[in-house]
Residue, then its C-alpha position, 0 to 999 in steps of 0.5 A: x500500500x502506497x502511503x500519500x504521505x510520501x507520495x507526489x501526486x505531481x507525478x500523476x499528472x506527468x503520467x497523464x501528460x505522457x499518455x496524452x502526448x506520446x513522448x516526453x517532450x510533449x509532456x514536458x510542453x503541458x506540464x512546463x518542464x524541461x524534457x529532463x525533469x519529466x524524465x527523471x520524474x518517470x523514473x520515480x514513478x516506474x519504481x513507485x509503481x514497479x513498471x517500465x510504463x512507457x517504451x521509446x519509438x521512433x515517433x515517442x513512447x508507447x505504454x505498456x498494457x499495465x501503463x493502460x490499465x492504471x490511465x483510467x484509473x488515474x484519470x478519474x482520480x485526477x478528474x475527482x480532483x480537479x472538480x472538488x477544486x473548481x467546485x470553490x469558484x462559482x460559474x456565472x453564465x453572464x460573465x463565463x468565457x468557456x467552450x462546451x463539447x456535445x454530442x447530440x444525435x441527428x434526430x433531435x438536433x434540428x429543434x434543440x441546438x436553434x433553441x440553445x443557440x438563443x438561449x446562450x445567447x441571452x444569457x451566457x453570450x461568451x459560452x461557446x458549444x462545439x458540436x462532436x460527431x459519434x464516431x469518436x473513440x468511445x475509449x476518450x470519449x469522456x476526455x473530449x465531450x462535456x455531455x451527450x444527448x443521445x438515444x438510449x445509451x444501452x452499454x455506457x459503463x455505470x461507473x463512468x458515465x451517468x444518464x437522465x431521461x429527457x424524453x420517449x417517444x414510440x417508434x414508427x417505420x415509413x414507408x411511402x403509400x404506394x408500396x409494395x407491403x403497404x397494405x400487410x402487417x407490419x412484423x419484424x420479420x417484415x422490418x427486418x426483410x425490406x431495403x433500409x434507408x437509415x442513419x449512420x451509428x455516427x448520428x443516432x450514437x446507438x446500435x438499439x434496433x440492431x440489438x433488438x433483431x439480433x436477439x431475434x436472430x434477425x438483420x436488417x437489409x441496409x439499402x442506404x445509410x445517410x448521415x442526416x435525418x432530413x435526407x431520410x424522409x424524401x428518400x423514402x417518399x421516392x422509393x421502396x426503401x423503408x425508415x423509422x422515426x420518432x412519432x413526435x416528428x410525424x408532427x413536426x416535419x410536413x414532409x412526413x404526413x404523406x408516408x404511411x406509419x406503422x408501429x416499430x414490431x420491436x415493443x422493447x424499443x423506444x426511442x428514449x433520447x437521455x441526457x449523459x455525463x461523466x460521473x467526474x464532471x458531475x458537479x462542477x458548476x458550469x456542468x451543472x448549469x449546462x445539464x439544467x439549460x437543456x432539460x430545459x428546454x426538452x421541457x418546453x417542447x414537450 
């Protein structure tokens, strides 16, 4: 056991910075020291810890596996840390000059970021929100995103991230009038056989429908995948191919009330679209406020 007492927590956020950078000179740059005395603080911290942690290459270093293992652990401890620090300074949306990162999935999109770019700017005009696709590395994804809105999350890990439900609706595949199989019931044998048009994992941030036909022992047909909701309802206006959407939107977009709509075959699948967070930024003030912000207003489009 590791006593505290004699231990220099300094050296954790060297560590950090050397995986973060890759070499030793890019360390020494974020930490501002020279490469030597990030050097010399490695080699206490191998002995400390009783691993090489880093190989040299060519382009840098490299981590060992067990250097791997402790880098989330050490940066969930270090996260812990810094939000008991800022937890001292009050964020003040008027006043805060700061840049969140989001994800938010395709279909709610096109209603929530026109109401939060109003809402920032009347009451946080310096807060600046960065848009992030999906497709990021789900390993770093909390080391670059301050929240999620998704559809539900289904493998987020428990101990990492936190969720909150912001609203759920039922789900409706599409097709146009004049389709083949427009007069059959819809099952999930059906769903699962004709031509898709759907929206890639890197805008819904979910692979829900295809677990659910998995369990089934079924797979989709996907004819099409696109990258943005409002690409979907005019393709399938034009063609054979089928959608899903929420039934919320078959209010909301006009494009809409000319398909045909029968219920998703697949009853445990809703579409839950949840708000989600790293537990370590949990509560930090300008955090906190952002969560609230946009619960929010999926209230007032309720």
């Amino acid at each position: 056991m590791v006593n505290l007492r004699n231990f220099d927590l300094n050296l954790l956020v060297i560590f950090r910075a050397i995986m973060t950078r890759g070499s030793i000179a890019g360390a020494a740059d974020e930490v501002g020291l020279s490469p030597s005395a990030v050097s010399h603080a490695l080699g206490r911290l191998r002995v400390t810890l009783n691993d090489q942690l880093f190989h040299r290459t060519g382009n840098g270093v490299e981590p060992t596996e067990r250097a791997k293992e402790l880098s989330l652990e050490i940066e969930r401890g270090l996260g812990f840390i810094e939000n008991a620090i800022s937890l001292q300074h009050q964020f003040i949306p008027a006043q805060a000059k700061r840049v969140f990162t989001m994800q938010v999935t395709d279909y709610v999109s096109g209603f929530i970021l026109p109401r939060l770019a109003e809402r920032l700017q009347k009451e946080a005009p310096g807060v600046s929100v960065d848009i992030l696709p999906f497709s990021i590395s789900t390993d770093s994804v909390w080391d670059r995103v301050d929240l999620q809105i998704r559809l539900t999350p289904g493998r987020l890990q428990p101990e990492v991230a936190r969720s909150q439900r912001l609203v759920a609706d039922d789900i409706v595949v599409l097709m146009r009038p004049g389709h083949p199989d427009a007069d059959k019931p819809m099952t999930a044998e059906l769903y699962a056989s004709l031509p898709h048009v759907k929206l890639s994992q890197s805008a819904t941030g979910t692979t829900v429908i295809e677990d659910a036909l998995a369990a089934r022992g079924l797979k989709r047909h996907m004819a099409m995948t696109v990258s943005s909701w409002f690409d979907l309802p005019d393709i399938v206006a034009n063609s054979d191919l089928i959608g899903i959407a929420p039934r919320r939107l078959l209010h909301l977009d006009p494009r809409l009330e000319r398909l045909k709509a029968a219920p998703l075959p697949l009853e445990e699948v809703v579409f839950s679209f949840d708000l989600c967070w790293d537990l370590r930024t949990e509560r930090e003030p300008g955090q906190q406020w952002l969560r609230k912000l946009i619960c929010e207003l999926f209230e007032e489009t309720q």
